[in-house]
BAVO-779608 format. One record per residue (C-alpha): residue number from 0; residue in three letters; chain; y, x, z. Coordinates in Angstrom, 2 decimals, padded with zeros to 5 digits. Layout:
# residues N
<seq: NUM, type: Ala, mol: A, y: Y, x: X, z: Z> $
...
END
This chain:
# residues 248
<seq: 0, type: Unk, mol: A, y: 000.00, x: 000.00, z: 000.00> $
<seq: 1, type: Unk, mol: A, y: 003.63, x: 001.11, z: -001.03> $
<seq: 2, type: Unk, mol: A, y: 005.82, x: 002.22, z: 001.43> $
<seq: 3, type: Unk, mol: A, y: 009.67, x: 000.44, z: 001.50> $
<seq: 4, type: Unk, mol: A, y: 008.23, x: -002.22, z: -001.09> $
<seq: 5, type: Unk, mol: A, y: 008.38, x: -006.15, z: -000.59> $
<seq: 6, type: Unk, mol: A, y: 004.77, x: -006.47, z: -001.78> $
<seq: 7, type: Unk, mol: A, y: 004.04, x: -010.30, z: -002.65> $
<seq: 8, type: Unk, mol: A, y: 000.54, x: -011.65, z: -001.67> $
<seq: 9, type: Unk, mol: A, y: -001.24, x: -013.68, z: -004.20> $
<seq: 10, type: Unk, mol: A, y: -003.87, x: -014.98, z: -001.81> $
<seq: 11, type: Unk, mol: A, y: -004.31, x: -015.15, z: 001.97> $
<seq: 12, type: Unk, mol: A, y: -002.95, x: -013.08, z: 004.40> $
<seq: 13, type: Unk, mol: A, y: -005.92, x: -012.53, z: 006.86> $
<seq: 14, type: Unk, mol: A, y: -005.93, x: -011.40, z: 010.24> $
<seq: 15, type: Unk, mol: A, y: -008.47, x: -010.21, z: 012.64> $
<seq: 16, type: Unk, mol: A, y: -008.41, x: -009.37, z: 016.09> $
<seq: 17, type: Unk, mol: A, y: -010.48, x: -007.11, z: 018.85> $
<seq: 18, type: Unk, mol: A, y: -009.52, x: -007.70, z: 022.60> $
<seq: 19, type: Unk, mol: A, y: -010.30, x: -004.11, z: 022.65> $
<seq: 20, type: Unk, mol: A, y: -007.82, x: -002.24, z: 024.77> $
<seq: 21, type: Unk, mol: A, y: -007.96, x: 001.10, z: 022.24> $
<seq: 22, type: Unk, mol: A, y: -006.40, x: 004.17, z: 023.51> $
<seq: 23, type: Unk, mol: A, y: -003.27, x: 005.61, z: 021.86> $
<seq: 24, type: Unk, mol: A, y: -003.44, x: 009.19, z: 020.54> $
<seq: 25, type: Unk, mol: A, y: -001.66, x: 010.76, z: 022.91> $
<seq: 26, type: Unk, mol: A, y: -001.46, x: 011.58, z: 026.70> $
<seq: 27, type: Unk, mol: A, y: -000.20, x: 008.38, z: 028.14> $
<seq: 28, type: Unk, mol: A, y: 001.91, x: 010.09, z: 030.96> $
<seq: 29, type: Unk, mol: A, y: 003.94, x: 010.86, z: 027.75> $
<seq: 30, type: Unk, mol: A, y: 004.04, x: 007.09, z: 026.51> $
<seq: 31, type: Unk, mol: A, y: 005.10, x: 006.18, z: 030.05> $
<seq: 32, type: Unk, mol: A, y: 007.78, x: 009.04, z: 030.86> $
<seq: 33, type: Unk, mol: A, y: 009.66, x: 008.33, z: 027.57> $
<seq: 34, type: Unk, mol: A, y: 009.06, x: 004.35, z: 028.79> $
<seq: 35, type: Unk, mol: A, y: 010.59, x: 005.06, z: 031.96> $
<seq: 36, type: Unk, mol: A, y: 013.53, x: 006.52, z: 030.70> $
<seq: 37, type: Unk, mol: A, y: 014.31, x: 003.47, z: 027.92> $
<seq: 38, type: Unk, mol: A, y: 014.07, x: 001.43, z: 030.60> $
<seq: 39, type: Unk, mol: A, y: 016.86, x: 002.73, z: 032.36> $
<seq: 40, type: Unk, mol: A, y: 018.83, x: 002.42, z: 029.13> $
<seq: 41, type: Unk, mol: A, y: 018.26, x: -001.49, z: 029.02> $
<seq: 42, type: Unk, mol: A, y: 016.12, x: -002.47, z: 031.94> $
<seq: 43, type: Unk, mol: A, y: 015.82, x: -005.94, z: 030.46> $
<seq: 44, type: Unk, mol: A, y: 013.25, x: -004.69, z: 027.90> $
<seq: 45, type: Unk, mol: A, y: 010.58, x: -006.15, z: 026.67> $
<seq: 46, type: Unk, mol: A, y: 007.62, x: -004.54, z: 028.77> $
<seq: 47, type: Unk, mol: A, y: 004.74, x: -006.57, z: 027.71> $
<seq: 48, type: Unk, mol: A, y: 001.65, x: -006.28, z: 025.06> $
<seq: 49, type: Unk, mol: A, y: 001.86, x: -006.59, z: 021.45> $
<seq: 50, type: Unk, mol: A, y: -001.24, x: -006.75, z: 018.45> $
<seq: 51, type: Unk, mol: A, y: -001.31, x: -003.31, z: 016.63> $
<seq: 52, type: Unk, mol: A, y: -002.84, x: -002.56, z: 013.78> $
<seq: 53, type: Unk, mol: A, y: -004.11, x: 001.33, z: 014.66> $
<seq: 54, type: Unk, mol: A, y: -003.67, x: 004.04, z: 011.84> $
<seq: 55, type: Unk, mol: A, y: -002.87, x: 001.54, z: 009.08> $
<seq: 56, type: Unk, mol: A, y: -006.09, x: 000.65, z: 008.96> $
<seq: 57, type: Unk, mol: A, y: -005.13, x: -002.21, z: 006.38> $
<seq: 58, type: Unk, mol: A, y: -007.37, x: -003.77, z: 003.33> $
<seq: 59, type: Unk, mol: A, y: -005.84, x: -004.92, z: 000.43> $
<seq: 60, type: Unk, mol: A, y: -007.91, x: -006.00, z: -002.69> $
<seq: 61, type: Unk, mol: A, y: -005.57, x: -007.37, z: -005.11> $
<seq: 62, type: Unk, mol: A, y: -006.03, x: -010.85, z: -003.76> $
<seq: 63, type: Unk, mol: A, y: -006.35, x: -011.31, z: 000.06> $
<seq: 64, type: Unk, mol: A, y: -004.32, x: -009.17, z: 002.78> $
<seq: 65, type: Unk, mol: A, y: -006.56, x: -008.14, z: 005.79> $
<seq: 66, type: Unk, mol: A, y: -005.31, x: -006.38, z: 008.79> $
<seq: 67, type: Unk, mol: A, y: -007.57, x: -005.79, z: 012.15> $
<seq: 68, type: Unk, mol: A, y: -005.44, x: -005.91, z: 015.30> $
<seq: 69, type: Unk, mol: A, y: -005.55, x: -004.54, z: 018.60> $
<seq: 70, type: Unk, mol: A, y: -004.24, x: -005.24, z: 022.11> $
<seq: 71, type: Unk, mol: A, y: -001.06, x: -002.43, z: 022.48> $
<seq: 72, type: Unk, mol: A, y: 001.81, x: -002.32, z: 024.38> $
<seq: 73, type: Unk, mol: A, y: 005.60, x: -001.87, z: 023.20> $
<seq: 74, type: Unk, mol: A, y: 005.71, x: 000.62, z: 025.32> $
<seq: 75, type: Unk, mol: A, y: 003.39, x: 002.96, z: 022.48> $
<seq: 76, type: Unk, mol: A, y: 006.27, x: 001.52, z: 019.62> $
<seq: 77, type: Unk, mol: A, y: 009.21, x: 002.68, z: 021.65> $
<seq: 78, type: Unk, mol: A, y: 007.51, x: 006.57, z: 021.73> $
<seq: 79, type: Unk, mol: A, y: 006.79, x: 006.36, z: 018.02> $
<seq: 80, type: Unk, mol: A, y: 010.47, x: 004.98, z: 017.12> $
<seq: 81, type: Unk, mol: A, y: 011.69, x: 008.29, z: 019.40> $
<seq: 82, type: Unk, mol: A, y: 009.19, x: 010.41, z: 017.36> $
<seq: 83, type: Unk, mol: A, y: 009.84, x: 010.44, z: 014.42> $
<seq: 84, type: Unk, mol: A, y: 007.68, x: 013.35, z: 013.39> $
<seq: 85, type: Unk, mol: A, y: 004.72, x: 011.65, z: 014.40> $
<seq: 86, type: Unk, mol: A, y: 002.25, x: 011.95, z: 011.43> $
<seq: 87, type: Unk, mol: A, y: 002.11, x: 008.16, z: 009.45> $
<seq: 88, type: Unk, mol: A, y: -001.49, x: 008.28, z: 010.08> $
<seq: 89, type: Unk, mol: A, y: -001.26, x: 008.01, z: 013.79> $
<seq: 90, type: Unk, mol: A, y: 001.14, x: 005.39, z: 013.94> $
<seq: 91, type: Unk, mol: A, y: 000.43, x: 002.57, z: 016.10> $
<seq: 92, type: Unk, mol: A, y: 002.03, x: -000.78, z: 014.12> $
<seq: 93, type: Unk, mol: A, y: 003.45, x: -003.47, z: 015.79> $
<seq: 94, type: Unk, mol: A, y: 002.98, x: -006.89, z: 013.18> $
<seq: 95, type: Unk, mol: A, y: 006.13, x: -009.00, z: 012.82> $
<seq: 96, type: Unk, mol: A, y: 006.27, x: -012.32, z: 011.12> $
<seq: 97, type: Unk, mol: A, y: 010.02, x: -012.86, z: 010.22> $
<seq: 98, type: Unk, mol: A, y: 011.29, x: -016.47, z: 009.46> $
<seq: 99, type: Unk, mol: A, y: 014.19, x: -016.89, z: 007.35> $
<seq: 100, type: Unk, mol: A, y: 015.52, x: -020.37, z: 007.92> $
<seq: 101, type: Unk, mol: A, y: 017.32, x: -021.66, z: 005.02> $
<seq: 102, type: Unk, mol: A, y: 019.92, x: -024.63, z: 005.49> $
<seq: 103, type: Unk, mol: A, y: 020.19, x: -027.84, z: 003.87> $
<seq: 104, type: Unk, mol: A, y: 023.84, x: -026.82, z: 002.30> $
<seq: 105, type: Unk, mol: A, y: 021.97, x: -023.43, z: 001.29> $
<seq: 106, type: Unk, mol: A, y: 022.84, x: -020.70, z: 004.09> $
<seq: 107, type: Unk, mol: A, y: 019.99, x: -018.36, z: 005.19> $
<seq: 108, type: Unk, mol: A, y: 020.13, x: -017.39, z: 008.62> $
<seq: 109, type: Unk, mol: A, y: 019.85, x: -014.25, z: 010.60> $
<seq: 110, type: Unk, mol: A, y: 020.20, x: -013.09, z: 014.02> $
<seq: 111, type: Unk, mol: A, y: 022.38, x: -010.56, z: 015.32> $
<seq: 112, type: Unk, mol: A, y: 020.87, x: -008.87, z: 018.26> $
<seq: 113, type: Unk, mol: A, y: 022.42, x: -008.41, z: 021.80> $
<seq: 114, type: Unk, mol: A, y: 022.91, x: -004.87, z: 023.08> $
<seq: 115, type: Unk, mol: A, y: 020.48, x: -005.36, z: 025.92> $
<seq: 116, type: Unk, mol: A, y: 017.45, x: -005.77, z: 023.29> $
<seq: 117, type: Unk, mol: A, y: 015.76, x: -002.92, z: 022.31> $
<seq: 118, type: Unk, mol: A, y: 017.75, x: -003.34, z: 018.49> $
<seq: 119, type: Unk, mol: A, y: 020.44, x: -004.38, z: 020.17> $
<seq: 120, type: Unk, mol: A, y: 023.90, x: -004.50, z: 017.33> $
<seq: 121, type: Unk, mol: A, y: 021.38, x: -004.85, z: 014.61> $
<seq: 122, type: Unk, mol: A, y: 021.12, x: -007.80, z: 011.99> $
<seq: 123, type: Unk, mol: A, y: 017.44, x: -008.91, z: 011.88> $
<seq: 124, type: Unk, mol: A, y: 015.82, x: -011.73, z: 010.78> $
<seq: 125, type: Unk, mol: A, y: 014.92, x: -014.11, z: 013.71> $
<seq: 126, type: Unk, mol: A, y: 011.60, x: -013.13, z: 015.42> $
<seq: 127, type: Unk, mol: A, y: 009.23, x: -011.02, z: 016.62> $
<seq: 128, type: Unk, mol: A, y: 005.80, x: -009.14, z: 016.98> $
<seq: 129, type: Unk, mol: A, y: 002.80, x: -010.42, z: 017.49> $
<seq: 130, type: Unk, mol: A, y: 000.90, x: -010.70, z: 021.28> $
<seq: 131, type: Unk, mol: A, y: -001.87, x: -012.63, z: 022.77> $
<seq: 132, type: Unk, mol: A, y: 000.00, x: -015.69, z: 023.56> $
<seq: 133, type: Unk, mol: A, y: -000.33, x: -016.21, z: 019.19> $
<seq: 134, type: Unk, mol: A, y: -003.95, x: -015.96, z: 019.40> $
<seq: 135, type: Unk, mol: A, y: -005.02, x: -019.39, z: 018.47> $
<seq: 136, type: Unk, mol: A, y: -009.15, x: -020.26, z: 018.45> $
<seq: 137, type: Unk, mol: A, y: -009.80, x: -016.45, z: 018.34> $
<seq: 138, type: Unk, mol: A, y: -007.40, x: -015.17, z: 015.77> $
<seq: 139, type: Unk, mol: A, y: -003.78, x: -014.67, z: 015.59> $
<seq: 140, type: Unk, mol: A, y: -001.82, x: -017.12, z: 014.30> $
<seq: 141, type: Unk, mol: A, y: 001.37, x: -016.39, z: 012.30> $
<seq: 142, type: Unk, mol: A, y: 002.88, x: -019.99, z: 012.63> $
<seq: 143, type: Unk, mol: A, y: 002.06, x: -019.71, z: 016.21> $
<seq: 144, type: Unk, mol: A, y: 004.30, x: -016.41, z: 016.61> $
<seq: 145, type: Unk, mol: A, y: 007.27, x: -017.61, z: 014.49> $
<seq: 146, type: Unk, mol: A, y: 007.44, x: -021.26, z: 016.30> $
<seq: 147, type: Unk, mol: A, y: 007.68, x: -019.47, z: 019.50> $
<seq: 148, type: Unk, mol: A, y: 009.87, x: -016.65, z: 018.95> $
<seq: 149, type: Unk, mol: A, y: 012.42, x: -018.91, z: 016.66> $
<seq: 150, type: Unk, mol: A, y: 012.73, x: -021.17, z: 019.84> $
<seq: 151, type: Unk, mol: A, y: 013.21, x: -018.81, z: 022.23> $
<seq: 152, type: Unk, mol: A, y: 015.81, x: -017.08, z: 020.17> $
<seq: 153, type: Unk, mol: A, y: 017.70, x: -019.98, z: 018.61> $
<seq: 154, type: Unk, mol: A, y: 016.99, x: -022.96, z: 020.37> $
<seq: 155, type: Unk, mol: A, y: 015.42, x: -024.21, z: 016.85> $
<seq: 156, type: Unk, mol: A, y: 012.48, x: -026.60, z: 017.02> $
<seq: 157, type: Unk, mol: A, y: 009.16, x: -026.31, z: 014.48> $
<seq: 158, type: Unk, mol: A, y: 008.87, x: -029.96, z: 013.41> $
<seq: 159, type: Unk, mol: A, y: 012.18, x: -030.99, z: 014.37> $
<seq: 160, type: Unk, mol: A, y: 014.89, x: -028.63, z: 013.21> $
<seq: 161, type: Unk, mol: A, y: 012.45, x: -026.93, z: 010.66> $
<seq: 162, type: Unk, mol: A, y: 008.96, x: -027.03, z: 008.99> $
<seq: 163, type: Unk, mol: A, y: 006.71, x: -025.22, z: 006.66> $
<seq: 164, type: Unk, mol: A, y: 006.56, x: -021.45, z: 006.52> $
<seq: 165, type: Unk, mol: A, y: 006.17, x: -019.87, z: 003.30> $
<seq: 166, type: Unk, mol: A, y: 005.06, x: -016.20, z: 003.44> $
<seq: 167, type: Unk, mol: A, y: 007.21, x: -014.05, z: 001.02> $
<seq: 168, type: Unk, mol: A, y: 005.07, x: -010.33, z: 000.94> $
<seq: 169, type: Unk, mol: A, y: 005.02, x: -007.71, z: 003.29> $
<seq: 170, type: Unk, mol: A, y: 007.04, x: -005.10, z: 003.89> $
<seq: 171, type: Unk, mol: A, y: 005.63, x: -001.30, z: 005.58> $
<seq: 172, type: Unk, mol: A, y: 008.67, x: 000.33, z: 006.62> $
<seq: 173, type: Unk, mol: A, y: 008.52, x: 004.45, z: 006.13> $
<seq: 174, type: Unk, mol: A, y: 010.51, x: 004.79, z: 009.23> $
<seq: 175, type: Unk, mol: A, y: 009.10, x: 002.57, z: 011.50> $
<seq: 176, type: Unk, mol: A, y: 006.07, x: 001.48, z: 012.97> $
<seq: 177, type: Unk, mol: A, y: 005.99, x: -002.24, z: 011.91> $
<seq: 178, type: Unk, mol: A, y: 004.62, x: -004.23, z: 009.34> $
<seq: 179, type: Unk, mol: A, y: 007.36, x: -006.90, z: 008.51> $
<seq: 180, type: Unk, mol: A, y: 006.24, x: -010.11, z: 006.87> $
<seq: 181, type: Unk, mol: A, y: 009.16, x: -012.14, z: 006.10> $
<seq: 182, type: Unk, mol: A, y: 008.55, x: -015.56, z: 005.21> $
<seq: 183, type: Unk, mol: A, y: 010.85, x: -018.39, z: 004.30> $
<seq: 184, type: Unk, mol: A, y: 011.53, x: -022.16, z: 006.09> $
<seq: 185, type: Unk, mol: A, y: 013.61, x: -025.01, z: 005.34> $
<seq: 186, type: Unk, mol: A, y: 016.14, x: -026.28, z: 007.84> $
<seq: 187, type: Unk, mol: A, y: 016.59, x: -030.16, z: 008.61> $
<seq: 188, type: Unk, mol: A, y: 020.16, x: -028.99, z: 009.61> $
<seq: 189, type: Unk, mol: A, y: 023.27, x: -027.44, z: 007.86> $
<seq: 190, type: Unk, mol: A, y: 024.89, x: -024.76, z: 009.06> $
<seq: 191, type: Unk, mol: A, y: 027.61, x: -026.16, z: 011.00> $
<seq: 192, type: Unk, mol: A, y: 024.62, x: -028.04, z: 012.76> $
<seq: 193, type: Unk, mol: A, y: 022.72, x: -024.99, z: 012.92> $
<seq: 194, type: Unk, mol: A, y: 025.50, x: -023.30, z: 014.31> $
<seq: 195, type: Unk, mol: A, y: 025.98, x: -026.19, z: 017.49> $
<seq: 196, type: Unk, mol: A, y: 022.28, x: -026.37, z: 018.22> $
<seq: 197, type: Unk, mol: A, y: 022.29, x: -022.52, z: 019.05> $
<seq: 198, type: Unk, mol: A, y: 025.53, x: -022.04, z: 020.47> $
<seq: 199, type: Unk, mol: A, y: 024.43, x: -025.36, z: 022.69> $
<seq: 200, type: Unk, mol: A, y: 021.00, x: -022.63, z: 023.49> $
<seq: 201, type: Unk, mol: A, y: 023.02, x: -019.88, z: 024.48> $
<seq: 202, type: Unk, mol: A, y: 024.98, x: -021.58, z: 026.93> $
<seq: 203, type: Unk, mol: A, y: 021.93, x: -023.18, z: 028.50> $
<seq: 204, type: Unk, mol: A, y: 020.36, x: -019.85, z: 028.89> $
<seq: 205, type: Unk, mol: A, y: 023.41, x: -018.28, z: 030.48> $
<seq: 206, type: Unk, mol: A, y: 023.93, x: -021.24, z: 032.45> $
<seq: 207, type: Unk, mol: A, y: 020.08, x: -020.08, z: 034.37> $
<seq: 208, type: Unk, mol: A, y: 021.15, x: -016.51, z: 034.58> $
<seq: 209, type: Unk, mol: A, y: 019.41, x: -015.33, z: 031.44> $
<seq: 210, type: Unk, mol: A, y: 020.33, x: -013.41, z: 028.53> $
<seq: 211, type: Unk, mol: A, y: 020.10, x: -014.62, z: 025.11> $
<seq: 212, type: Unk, mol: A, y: 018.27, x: -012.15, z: 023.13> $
<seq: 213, type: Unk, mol: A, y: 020.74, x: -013.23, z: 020.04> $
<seq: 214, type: Unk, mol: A, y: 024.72, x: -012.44, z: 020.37> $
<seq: 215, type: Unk, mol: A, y: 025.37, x: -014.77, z: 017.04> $
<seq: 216, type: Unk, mol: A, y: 023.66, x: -015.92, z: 014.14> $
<seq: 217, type: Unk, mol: A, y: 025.12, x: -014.69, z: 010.45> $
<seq: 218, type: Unk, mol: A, y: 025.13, x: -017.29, z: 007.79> $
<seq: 219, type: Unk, mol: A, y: 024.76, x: -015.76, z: 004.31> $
<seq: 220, type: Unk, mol: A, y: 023.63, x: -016.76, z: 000.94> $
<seq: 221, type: Unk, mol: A, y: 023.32, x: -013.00, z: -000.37> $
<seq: 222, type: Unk, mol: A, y: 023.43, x: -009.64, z: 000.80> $
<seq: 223, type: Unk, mol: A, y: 027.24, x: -009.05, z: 000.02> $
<seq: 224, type: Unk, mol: A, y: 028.18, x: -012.02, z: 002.71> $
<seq: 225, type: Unk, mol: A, y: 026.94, x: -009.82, z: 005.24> $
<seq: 226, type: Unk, mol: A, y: 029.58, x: -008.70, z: 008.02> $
<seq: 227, type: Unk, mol: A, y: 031.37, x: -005.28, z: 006.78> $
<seq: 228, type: Unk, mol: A, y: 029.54, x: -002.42, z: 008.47> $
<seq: 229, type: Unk, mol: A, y: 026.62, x: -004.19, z: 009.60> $
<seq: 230, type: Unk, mol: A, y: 023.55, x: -002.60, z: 009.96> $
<seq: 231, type: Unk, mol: A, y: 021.23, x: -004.82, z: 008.47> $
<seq: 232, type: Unk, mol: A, y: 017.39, x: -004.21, z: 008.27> $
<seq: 233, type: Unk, mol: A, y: 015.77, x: -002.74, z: 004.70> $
<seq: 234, type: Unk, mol: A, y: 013.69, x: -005.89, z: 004.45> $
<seq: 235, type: Unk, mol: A, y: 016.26, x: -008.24, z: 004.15> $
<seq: 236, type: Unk, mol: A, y: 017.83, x: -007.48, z: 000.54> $
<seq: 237, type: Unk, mol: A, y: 014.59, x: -007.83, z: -001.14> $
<seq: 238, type: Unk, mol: A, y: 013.84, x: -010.61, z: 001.04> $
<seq: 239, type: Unk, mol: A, y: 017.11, x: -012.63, z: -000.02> $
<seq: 240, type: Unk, mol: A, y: 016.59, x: -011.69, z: -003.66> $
<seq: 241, type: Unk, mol: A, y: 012.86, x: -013.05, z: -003.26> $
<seq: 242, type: Unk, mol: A, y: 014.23, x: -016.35, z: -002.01> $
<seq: 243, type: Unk, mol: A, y: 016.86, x: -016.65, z: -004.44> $
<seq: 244, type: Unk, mol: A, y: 014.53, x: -016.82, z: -006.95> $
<seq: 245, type: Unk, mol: A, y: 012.61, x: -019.59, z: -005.29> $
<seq: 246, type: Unk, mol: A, y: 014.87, x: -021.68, z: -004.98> $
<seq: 247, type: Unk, mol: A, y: 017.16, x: -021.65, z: -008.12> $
END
């Protein structure tokens, strides 16, 4: 599989999983100093487990997209992202199923992240990885993963405020341990409704004494709408081009 390439999946994207907790390649008094010290960074980390797919041990025929997975922590993510040099073929990736909500009046939505997340300033699409609460009748469930994280992020409710998920490819980052798979969904809202039902969210969540994970959402209906000097993830150009040509 091509690195930095919005592959497109003719079939079915398939994926297995092993409640075997495998050991990471190196010492894990390493994994855990270097987690010790992001921590202190932004204590209000995630700290839990994610599904990894070990040494890109992915199987792709032409047709269907198979990945095993693994219990892993984020902690093993964080020490790759900080090591860099770390050969491919010991990388330990996290799997990330990445809605892209579209609006009725045509807006596709993203989420800009708060500083206290571990991509904190960063435009992303809304989500996140994969981890055993997605693991539906014995195998991870994508819809599972992107109903949960899209709700916890944006207030936004699967069969309320938004249905079907369409997968759009995958995407293997040569910088980073993840495998993105952005998919599109269709909004039952526009985007000044959009825009109410989170900011309504936020408030609740800061009302309780939490922090939303998302500072704002950014409205755009190509990559030139984008906020001047954003950082915005690789994946999203070719995602938004993919999309455009969906739906013209």
């Amino acid at each position: 599989m091509k690195l930095d390439t919005l592959i497109e999946i003719p079939g079915n994207l398939i994926l297995s999983y092993n409640d075997e907790r495998r050991q990471p390649f190196v010492e894990k008094a390493l994994i855990d100093e270097l987690w010790n010290e992001f921590l202190q960074k932004k204590p209000d980390a995630y700290n839990g487990t994610q599904l990894l797919v070990p040494e890109i041990e992915i199987q792709y025929d032409g047709q269907d997209l198979m990945m095993p997975t693994y219990d892993g922590k984020y902690s093993w993510l964080i020490y790759i992202l900080n090591n860099p040099k770390i050969p491919r073929d010991k990388w330990w990736l996290a799997i990330a199923p990445k809605p892209i909500p579209i609006t009725t009046d045509g807006y596709m939505v993203f989420g800009l992240q708060a500083q206290h997340t571990t991509h904190g300033g960063k435009i992303l699409a809304i989500g996140g990885g994969l981890d055993s609460r997605d693991i539906i009748d014995g195998r991870p469930n994508l819809q599972a993963c992107m109903s949960r994280e899209v709700k916890e992020e944006t207030g936004l409710i699967y069969g309320e405020n938004y249905f079907d998920f369409q997968v759009l490819g995958v995407y293997l980052f040569s910088h980073n341990p993840s495998i993105i798979l952005p998919h599109m969904t269709k909004l039952t809202l526009d985007r000044e409704q959009t825009q109410d039902l989170f900011d309504a969210h936020n408030a609740g969540l800061i009302a309780v004494g939490k922090k939303p994970e998302l500072e704002s959402i950014v409205f755009v209906q190509s990559t030139k709408d984008f906020p001047e000097g954003a950082e915005v993830y690789p994946y999203i150009p070719p995602a938004i081009k993919k999309i455009q040509e969906l739906i013209i």
